[in-house]
C-alpha positions in Angstrom: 6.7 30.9 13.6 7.4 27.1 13.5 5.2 24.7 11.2 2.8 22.9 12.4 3.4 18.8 12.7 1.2 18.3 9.9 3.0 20.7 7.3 6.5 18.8 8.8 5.1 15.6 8.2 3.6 16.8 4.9 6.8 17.8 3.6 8.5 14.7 4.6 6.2 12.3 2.5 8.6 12.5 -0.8 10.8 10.9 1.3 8.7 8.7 3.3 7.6 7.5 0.0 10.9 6.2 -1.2 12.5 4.6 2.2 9.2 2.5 2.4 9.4 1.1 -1.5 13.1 0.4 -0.8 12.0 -1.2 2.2 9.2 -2.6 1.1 10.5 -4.1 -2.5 7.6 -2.4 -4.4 5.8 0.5 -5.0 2.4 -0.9 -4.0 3.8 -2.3 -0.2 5.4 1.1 -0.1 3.0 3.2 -0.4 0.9 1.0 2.0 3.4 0.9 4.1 4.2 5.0 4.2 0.1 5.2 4.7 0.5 3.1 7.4 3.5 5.2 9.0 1.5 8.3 8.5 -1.8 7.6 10.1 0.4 5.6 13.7 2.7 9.3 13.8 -0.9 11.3 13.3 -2.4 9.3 16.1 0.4 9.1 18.4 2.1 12.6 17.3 1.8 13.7 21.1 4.6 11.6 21.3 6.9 13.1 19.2 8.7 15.9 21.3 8.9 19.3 19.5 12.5 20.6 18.5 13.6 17.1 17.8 13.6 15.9 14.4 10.8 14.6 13.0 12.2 13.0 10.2 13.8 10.5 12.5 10.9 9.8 14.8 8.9 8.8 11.2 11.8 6.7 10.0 11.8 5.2 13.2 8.1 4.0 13.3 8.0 3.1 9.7 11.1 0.8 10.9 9.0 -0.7 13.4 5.6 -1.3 11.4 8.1 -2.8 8.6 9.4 -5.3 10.9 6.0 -6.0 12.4 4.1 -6.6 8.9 7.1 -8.7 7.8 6.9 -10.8 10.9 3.0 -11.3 10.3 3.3 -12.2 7.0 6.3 -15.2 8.1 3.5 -16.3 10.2 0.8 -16.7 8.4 2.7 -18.2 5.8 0.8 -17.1 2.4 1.9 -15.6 -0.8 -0.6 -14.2 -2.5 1.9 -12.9 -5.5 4.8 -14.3 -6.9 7.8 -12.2 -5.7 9.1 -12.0 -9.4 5.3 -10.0 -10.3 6.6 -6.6 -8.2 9.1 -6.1 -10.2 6.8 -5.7 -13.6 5.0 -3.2 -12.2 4.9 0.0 -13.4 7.1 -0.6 -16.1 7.5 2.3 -19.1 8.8 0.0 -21.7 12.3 -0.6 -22.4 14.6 2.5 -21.9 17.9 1.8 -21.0 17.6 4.0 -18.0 14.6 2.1 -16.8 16.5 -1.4 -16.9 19.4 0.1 -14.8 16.9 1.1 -12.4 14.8 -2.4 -12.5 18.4 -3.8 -11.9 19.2 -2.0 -8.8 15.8 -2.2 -7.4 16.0 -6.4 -7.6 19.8 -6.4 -6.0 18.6 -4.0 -3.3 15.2 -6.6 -2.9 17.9 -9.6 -2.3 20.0 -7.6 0.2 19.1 -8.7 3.6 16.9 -6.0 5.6 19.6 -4.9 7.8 21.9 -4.3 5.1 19.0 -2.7 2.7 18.2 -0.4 5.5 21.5 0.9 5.9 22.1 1.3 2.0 18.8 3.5 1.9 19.2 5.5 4.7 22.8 6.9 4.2 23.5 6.2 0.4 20.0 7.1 -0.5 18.5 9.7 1.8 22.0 11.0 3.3 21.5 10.2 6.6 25.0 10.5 8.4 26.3 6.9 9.7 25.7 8.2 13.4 21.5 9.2 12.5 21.0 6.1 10.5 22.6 4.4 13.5 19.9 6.2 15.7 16.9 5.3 13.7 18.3 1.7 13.3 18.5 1.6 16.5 22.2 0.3 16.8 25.6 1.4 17.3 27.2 3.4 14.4 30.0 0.7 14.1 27.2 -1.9 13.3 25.8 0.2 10.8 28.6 1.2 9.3 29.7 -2.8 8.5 26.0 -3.8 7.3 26.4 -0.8 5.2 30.0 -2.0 3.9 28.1 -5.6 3.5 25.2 -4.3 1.7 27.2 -2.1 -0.8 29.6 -4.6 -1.4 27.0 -7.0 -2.1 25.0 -4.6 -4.5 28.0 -4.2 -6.6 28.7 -7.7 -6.9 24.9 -8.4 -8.0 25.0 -5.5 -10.5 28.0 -7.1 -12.1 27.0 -9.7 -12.2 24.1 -8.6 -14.0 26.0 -6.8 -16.6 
């Protein structure tokens, strides 16, 4: 007996979650931004075809939203929060483990979006080069040197850092 859309999409939210804060650069756009995802797949799931994966058909449209939020806000030109202000958020105090973690979170922010999406989707959620490609939307060679970029460039911020 196969699951129903809803319980697929359900169970993918953990991971929704955390692609659209590394995406988004905190956990408030994030979460608006995975909400956002959710309800366009939940009106439009008669689009996605049963037996292919769902995963990627969310990815995909979160992608797409993404881009199209981050073009809005170019245009209308307001910053309603200082970019610095994210990163406060949610903050336990001083743990050592927590300051790692706020580290990688601002290098991944200053990694350009193509790069950033590559470094999520195969470091982070394991996507193979040639799915990440697919959700992307480019050839795997493309992805596979933003990823090269974007890792290289995260290492060199976080030592920098240290």
């Amino acid at each position: 007996m196969s699951r129903s859309f809803e319980q697929q999409a359900l169970e993918l939210l953990p991971r929704l979650r955390q692609f659209a804060i590394g995406l988004a650069g905190s956990p408030a756009d994030g979460d608006d931004l995975c909400q956002m995802t959710i309800e366009r797949a939940l009106v439009r799931r008669d689009q996605w075809q049963e037996g292919t994966r769902l995963d990627s058909w969310m990815y995909r449209i979160m992608r797409n939203i993404f881009i199209d939020e981050r073009r809005a806000s170019t245009r209308r030109g307001e910053t309603f929060v200082d970019e610095e202000a994210g990163f406060a958020v949610g903050a336990d105090g001083g743990q050592e483990a927590q300051v790692e973690l706020s580290m990688v979170d601002r290098a991944m922010a200053r990694l350009p979006a193509d790069q950033r999406e590559a470094v999520l989707l195969v470091m982070v959620e394991g996507y193979s080069y040639k799915e990440a490609a697919a959700i992307v939307g480019c050839p795997v060679g493309t992805l596979n040197s933003r990823l090269v970029r974007g890792r290289d460039a995260l290492l060199a911020m976080l030592e920098a850092a240290q």
